[in-house]
Biotite code that builds the C-alpha atoms (Angstrom):
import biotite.structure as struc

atoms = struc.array([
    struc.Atom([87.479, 78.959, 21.788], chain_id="A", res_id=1, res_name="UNK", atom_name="CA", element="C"),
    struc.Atom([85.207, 76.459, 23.996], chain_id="A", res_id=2, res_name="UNK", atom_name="CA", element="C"),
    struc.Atom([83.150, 79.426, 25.901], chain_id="A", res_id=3, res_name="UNK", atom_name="CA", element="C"),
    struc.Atom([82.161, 76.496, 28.426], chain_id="A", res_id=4, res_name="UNK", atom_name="CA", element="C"),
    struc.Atom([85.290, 75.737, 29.112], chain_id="A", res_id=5, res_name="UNK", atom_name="CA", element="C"),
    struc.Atom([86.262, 79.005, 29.696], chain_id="A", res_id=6, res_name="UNK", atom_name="CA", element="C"),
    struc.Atom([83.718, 80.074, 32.210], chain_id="A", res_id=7, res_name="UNK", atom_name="CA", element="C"),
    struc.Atom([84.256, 76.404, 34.302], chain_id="A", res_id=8, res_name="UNK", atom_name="CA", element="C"),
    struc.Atom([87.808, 77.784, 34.334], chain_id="A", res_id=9, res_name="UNK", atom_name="CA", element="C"),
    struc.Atom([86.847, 81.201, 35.433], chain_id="A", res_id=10, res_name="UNK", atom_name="CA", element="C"),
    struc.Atom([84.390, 79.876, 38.003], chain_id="A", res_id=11, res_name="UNK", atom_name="CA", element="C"),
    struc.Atom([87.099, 77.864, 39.345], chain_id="A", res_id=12, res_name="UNK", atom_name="CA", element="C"),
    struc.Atom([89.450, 80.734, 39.838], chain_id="A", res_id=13, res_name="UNK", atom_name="CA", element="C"),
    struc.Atom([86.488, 82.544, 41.672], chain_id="A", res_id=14, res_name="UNK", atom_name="CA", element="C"),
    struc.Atom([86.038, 79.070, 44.112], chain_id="A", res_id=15, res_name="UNK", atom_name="CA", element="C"),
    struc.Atom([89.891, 79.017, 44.328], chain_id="A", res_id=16, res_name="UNK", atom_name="CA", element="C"),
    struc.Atom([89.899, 83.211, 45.321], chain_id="A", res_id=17, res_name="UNK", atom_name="CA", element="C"),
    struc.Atom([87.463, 82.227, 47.333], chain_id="A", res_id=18, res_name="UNK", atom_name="CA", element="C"),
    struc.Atom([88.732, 79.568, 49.134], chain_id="A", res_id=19, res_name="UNK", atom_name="CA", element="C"),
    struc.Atom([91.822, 81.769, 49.393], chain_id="A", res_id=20, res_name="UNK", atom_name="CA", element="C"),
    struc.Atom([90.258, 84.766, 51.078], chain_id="A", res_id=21, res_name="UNK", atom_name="CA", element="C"),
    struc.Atom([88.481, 81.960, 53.658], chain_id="A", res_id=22, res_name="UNK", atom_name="CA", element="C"),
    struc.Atom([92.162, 80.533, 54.116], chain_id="A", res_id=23, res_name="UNK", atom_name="CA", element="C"),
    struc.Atom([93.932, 84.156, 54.677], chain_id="A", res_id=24, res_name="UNK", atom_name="CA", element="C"),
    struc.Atom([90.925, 85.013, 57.447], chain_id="A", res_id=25, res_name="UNK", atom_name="CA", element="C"),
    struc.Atom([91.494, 82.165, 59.161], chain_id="A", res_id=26, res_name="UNK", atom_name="CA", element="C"),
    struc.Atom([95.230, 82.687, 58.782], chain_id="A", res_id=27, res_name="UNK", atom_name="CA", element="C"),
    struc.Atom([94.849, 86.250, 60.068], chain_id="A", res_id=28, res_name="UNK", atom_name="CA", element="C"),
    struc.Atom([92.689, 85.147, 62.959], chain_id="A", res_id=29, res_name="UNK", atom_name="CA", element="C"),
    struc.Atom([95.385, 82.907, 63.829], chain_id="A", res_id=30, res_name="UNK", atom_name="CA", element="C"),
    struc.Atom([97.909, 84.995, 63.573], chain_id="A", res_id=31, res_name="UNK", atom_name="CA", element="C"),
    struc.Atom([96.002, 87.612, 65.945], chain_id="A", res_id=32, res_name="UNK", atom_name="CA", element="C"),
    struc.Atom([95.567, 84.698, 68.765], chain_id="A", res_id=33, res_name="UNK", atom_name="CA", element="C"),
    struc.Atom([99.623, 83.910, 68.458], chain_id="A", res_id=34, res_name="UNK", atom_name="CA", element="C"),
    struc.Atom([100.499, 87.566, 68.790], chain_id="A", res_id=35, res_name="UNK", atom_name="CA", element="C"),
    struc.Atom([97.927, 88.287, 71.665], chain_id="A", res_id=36, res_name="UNK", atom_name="CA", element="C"),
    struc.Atom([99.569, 85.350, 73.443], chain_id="A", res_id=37, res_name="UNK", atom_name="CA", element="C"),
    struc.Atom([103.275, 86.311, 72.583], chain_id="A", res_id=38, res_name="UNK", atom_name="CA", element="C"),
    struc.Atom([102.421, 89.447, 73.836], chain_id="A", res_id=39, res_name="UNK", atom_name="CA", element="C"),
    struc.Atom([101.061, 88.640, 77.299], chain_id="A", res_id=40, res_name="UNK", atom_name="CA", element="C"),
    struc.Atom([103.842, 86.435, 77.232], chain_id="A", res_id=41, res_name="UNK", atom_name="CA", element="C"),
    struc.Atom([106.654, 89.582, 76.647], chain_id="A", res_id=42, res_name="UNK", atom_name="CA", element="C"),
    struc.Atom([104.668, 90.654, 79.260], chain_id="A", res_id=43, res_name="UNK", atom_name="CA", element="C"),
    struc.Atom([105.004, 88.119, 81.782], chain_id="A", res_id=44, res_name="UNK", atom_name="CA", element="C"),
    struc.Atom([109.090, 88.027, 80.870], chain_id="A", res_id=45, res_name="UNK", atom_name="CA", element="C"),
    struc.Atom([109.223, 91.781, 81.398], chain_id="A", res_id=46, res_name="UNK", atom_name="CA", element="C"),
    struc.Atom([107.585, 91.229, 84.447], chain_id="A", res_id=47, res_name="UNK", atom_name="CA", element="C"),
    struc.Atom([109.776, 89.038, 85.643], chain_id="A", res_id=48, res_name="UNK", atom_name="CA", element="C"),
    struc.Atom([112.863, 90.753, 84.671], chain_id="A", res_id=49, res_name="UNK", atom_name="CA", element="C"),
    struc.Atom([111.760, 93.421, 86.735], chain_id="A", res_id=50, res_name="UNK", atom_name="CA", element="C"),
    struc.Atom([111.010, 91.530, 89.492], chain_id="A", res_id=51, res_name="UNK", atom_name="CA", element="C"),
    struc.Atom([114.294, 89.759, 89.095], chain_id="A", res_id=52, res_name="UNK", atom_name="CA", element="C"),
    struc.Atom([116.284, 93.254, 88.436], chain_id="A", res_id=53, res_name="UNK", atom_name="CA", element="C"),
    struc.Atom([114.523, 94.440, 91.755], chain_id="A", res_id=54, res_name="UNK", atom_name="CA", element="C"),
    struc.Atom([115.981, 91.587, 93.435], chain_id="A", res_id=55, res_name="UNK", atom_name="CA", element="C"),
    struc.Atom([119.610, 91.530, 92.905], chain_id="A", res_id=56, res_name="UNK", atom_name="CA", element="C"),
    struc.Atom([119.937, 95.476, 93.276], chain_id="A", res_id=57, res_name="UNK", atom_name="CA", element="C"),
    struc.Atom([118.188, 94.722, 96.670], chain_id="A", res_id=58, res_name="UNK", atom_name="CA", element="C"),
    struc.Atom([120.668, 91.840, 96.739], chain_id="A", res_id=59, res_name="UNK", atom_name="CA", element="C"),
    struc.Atom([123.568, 94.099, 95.796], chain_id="A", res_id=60, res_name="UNK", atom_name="CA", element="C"),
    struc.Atom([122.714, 96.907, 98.271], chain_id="A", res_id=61, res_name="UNK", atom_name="CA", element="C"),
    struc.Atom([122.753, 94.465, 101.120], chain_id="A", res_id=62, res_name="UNK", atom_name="CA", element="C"),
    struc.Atom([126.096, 92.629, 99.806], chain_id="A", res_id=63, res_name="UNK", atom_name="CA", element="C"),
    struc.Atom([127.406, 96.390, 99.945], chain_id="A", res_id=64, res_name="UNK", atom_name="CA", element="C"),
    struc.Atom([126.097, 97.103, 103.609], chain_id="A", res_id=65, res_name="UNK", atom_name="CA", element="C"),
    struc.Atom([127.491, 93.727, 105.038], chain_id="A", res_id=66, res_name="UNK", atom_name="CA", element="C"),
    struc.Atom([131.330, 94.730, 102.794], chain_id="A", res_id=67, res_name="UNK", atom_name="CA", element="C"),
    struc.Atom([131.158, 98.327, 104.211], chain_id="A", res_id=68, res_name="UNK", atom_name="CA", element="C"),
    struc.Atom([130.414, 96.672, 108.031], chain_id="A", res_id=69, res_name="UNK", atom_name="CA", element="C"),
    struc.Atom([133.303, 94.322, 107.432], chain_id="A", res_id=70, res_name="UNK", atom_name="CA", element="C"),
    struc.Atom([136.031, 97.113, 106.600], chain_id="A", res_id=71, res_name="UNK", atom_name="CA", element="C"),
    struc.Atom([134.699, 98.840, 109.472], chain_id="A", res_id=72, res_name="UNK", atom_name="CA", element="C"),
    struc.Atom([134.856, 96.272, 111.370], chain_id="A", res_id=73, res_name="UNK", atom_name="CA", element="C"),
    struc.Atom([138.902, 95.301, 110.307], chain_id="A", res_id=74, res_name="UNK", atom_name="CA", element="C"),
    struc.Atom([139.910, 98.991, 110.155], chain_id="A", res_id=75, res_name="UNK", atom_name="CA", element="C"),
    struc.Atom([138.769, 98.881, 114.059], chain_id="A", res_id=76, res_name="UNK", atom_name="CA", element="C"),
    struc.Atom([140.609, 95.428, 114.636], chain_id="A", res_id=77, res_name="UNK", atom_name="CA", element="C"),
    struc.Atom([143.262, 96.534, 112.958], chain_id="A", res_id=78, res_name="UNK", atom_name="CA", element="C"),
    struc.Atom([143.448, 100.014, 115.311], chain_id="A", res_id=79, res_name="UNK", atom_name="CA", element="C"),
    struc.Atom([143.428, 97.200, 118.295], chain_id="A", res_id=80, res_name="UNK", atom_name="CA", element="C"),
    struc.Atom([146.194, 95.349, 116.819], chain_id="A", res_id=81, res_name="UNK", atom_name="CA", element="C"),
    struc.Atom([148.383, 98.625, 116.757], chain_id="A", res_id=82, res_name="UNK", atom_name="CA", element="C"),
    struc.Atom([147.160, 99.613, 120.236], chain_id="A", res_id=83, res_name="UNK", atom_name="CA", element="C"),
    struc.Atom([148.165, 95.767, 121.664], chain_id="A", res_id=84, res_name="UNK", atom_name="CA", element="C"),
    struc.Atom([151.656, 96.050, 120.169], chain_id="A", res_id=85, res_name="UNK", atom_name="CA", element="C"),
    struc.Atom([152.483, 99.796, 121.690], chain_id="A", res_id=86, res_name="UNK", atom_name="CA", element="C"),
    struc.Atom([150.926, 97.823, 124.621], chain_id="A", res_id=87, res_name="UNK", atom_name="CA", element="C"),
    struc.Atom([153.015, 95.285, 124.482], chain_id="A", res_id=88, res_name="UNK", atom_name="CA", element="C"),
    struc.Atom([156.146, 97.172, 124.011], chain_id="A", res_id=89, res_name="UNK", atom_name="CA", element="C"),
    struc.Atom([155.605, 99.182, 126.669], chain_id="A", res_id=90, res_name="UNK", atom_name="CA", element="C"),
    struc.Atom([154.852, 96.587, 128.912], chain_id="A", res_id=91, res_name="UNK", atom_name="CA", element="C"),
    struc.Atom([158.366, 95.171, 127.779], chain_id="A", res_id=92, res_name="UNK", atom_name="CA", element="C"),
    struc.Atom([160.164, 97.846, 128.329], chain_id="A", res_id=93, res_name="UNK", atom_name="CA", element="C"),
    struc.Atom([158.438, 98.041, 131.884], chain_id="A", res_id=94, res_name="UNK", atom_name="CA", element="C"),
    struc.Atom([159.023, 94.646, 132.590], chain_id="A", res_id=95, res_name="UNK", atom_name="CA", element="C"),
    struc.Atom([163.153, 94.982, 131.723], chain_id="A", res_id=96, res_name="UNK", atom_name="CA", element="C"),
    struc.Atom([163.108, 98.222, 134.201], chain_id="A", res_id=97, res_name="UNK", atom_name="CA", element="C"),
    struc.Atom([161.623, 95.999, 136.866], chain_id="A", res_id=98, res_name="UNK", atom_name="CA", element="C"),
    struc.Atom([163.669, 93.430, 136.572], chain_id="A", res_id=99, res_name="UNK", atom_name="CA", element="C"),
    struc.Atom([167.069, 95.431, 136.400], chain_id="A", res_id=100, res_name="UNK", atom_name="CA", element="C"),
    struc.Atom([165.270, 97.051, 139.662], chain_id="A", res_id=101, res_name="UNK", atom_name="CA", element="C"),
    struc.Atom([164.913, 93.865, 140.676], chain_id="A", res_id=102, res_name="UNK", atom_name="CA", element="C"),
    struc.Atom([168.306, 92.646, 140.596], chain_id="A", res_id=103, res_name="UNK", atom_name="CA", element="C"),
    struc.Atom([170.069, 95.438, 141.763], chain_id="A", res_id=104, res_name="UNK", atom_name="CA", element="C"),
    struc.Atom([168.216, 94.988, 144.510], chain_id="A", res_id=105, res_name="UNK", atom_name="CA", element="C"),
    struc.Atom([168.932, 91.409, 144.944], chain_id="A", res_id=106, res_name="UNK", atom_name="CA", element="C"),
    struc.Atom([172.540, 92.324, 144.638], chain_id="A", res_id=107, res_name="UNK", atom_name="CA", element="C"),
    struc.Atom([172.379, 94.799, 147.271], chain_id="A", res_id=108, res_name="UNK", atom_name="CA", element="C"),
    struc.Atom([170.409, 91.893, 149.593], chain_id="A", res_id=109, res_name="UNK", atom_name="CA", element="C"),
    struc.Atom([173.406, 89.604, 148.681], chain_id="A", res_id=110, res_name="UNK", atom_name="CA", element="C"),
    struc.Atom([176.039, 92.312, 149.830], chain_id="A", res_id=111, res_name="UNK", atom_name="CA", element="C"),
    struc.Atom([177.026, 94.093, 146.820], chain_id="A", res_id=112, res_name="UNK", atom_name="CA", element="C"),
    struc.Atom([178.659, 90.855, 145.536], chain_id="A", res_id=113, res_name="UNK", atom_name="CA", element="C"),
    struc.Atom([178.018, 89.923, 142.011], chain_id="A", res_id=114, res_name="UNK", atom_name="CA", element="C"),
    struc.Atom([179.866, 87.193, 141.520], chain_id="A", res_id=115, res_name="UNK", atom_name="CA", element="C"),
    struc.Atom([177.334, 84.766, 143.355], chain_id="A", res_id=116, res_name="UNK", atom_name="CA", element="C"),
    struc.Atom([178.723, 84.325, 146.690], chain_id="A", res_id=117, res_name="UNK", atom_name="CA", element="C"),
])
């Protein structure tokens, strides 16, 4: 057994740990920058997923307002339709009495004589 040879091979496993140990702290230090900045950047996307959640149930609450003024507004239009055509048919059925008043008294003007002489 070559004793030199064995302690240049056990000093070089010491530089290697060594170098190792320099490499891993480094590595870790890294590793503690790329997780500080994917955290404040979760942060910033939770943020902004709030912000943007905030929004559309704003959104949504006004999309329900302006829905729930529109049915209003047709259930009332449609009331006025209804209204117009009882309108209507009365004022039909007025109009037919007036004009049957109309021309019987025409008729009687005329002399009683319908056949238009």
């Amino acid at each position: 057994m070559d004793v030199q040879k064995t302690i240049e091979f056990i000093l070089e496993q010491q530089a290697q740990c060594a170098a190792w140990r320099t490499d891993m702290t480094a590595w870790r230090s890294e590793m503690s920058a790329v997780q500080a900045k994917t955290g404040k950047r979760l942060d910033a996307i939770a943020k902004l997923l709030k912000t943007g959640m905030k929004m559309l149930v704003d959104y949504q609450r006004e999309t329900n307002g302006k829905i729930n003024a529109l049915v209003d507004a047709q259930m009332r239009n449609e009331e006025g339709f209804r209204q117009l055509r009882e309108d209507m048919v009365q004022l039909r059925e007025s109009q037919q009495k007036t004009d049957e008043k109309f021309n019987r008294w025409l008729d009687a003007q005329r002399g009683g004589s319908t056949n238009g002489h």
